[in-house]
Every structure is written in structure tokens, then in C-alpha cells.
DRENTORSE-796093 format. One record per residue: x, y, z of N, C-alpha, C, O in turn; residue number from 1; residue in three letters. Coordinates in nm, 3 decimals. Each point is the difference from the previous one (the first is absolute). Layout:
REM residues N
REC       nxx       nyy       nzz      caxx      cayy      cazz       cxx       cyy       czz       oxx       oyy       ozz   seq   type
REC         X         Y         Z         X         Y         Z         X         Y         Z         X         Y         Z   NUM    ALA
...
//
This chain:
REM residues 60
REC       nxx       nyy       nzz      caxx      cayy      cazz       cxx       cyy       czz       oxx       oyy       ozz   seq   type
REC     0.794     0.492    -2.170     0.034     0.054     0.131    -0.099     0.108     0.042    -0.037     0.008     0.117     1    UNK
REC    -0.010     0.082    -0.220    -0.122     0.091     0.090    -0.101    -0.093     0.004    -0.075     0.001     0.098     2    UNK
REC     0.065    -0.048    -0.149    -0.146    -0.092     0.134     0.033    -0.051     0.113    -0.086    -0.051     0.072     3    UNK
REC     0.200     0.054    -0.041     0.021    -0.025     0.149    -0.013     0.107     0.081    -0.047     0.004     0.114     4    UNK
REC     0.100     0.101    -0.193    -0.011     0.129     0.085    -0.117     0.035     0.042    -0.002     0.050     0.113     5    UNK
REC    -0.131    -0.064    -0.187    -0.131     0.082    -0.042    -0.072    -0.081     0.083    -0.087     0.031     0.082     6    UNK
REC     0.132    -0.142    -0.111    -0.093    -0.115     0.137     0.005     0.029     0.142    -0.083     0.021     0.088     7    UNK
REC     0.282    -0.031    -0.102     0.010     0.077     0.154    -0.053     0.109     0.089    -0.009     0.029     0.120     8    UNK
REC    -0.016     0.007    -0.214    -0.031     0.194     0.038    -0.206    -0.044     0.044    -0.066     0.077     0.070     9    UNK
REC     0.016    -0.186    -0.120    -0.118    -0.080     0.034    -0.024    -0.069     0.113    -0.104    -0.048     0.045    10    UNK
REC     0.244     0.052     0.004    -0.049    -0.096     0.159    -0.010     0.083     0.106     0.079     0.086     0.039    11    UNK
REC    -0.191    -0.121     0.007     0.011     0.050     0.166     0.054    -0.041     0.093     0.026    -0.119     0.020    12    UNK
REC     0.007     0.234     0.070     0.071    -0.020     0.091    -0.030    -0.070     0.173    -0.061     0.075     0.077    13    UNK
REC     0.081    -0.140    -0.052     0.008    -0.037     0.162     0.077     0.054     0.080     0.115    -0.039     0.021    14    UNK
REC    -0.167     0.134     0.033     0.137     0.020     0.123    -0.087     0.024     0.102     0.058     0.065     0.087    15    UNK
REC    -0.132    -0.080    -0.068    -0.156    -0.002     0.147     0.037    -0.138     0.016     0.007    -0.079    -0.094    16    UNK
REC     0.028     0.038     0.271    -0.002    -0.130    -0.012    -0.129    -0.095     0.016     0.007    -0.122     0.011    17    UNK
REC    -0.140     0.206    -0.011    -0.126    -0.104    -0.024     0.009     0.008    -0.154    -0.007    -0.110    -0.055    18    UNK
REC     0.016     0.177     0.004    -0.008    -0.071    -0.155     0.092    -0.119    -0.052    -0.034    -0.091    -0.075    19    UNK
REC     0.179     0.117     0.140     0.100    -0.121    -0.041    -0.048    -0.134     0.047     0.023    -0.108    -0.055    20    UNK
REC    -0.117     0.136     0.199    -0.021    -0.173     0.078    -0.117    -0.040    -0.109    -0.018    -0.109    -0.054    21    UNK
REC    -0.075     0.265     0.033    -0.108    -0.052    -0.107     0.040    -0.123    -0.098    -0.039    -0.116    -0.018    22    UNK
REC     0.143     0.210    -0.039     0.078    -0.085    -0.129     0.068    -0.104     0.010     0.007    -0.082    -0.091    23    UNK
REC     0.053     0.068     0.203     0.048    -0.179     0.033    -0.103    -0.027     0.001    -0.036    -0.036    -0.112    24    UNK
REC    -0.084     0.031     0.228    -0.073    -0.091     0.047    -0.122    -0.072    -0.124    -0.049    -0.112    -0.015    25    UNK
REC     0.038     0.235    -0.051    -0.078    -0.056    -0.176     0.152    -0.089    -0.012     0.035    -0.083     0.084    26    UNK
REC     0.010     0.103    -0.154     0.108    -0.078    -0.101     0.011    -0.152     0.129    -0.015    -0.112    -0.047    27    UNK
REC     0.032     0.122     0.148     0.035    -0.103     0.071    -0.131    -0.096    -0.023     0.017    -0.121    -0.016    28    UNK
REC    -0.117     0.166     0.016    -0.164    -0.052     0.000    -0.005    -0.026    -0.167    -0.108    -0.031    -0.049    29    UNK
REC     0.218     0.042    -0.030    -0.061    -0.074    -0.149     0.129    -0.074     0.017     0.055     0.043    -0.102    30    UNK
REC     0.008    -0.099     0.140     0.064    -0.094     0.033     0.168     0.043    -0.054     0.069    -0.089    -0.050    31    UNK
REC    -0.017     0.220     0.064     0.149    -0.010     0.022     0.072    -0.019     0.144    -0.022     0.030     0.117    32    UNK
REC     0.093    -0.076    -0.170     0.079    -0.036     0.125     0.161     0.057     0.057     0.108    -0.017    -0.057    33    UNK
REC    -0.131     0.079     0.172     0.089     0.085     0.040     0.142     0.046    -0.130     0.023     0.116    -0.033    34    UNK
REC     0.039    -0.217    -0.013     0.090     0.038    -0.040    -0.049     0.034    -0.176     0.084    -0.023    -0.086    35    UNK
REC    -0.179     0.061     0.057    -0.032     0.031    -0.162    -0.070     0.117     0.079     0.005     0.059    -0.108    36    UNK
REC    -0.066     0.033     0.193    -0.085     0.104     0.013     0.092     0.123    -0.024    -0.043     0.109    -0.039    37    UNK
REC     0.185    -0.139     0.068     0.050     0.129    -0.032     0.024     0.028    -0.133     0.007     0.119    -0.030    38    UNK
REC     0.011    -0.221    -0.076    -0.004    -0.011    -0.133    -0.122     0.050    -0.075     0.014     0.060    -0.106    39    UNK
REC    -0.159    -0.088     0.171    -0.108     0.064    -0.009    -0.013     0.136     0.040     0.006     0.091    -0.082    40    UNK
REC    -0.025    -0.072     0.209    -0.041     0.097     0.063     0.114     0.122    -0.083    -0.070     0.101    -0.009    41    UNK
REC     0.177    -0.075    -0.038     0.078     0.060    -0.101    -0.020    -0.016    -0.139     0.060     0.074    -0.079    42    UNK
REC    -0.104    -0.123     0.058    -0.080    -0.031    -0.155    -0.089     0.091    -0.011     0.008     0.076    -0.097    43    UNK
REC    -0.125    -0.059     0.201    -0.128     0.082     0.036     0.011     0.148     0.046    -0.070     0.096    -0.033    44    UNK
REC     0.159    -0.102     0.104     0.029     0.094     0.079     0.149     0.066     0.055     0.093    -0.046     0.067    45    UNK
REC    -0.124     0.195    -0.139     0.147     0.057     0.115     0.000    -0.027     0.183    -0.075     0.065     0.073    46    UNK
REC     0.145    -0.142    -0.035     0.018    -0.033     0.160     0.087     0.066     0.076     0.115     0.034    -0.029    47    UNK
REC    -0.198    -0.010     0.171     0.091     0.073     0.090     0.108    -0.124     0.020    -0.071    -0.100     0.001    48    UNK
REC     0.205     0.060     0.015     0.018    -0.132    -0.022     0.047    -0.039     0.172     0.030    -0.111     0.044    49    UNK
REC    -0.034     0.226     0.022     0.054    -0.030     0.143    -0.130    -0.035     0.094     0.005    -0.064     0.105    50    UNK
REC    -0.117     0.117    -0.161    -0.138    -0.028     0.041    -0.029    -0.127     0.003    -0.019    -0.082     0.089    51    UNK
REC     0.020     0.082    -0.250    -0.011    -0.138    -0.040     0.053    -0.180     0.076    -0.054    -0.110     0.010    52    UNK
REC     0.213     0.182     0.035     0.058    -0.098     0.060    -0.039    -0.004     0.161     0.014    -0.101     0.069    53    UNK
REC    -0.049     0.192    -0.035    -0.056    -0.017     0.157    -0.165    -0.059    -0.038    -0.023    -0.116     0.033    54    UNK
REC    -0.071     0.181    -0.091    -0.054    -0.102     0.019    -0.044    -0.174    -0.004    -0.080    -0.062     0.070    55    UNK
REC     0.178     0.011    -0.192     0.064    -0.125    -0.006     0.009    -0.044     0.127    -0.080    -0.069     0.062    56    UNK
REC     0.219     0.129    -0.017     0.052    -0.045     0.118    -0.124    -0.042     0.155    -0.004    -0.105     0.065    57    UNK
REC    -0.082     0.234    -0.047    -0.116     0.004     0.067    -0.064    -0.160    -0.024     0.038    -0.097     0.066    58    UNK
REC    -0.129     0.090    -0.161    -0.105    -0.073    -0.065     0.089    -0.181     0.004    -0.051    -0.107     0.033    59    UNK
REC     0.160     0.130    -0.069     0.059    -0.144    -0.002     0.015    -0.103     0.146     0.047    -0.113    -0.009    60    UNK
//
């Protein structure tokens, strides 16, 4: 369980929403597809998650 912690404390954060479209628009361009990016993009990264969902919404 502390390596989950220690990792966590390793991710950066998104809450600028050009960095979040950054981060879809890579992940979308290696081929995930809408419904696995939030599974990613949280893997990678702490997310603003209301950001996150407007720009979805935008872009779709």
C-alpha cells in the first residue's frame, strides 16, 4: 500500500484547462477512445474532473 501512496504524491496535476485538452488530445492521438481516457488520464494524472468533463463535452 505505500507505493501507492508515494506514486501518488508523483503525479501531476491538471487543473489549467490547456493542459487537460493537451492531455486528451495526446492520449486521443495514440489511439484511446473516449470511454478508456478517463481511466488513463487518472492513472497519469491528478484531474480537475469538472474541467475535464466540459472539455469532453466541448470536443465531442
Amino acid at each position: 500500500m505505500q507505493n501507492i501512496v508515494e506514486d501518488d504524491c508523483l503525479k501531476p496535476r491538471l487543473t489549467e484547462r490547456v493542459d487537460i485538452f493537451t492531455a486528451v488530445t495526446i492520449l486521443r492521438s495514440r489511439g484511446y477512445e473516449r470511454e478508456d481516457l478517463i481511466t488513463e488520464i487518472t492513472r497519469l494524472f491528478f484531474v480537475d474532473l469538472d474541467e475535464y468533463n466540459d472539455i469532453l463535452r466541448r470536443i465531442s
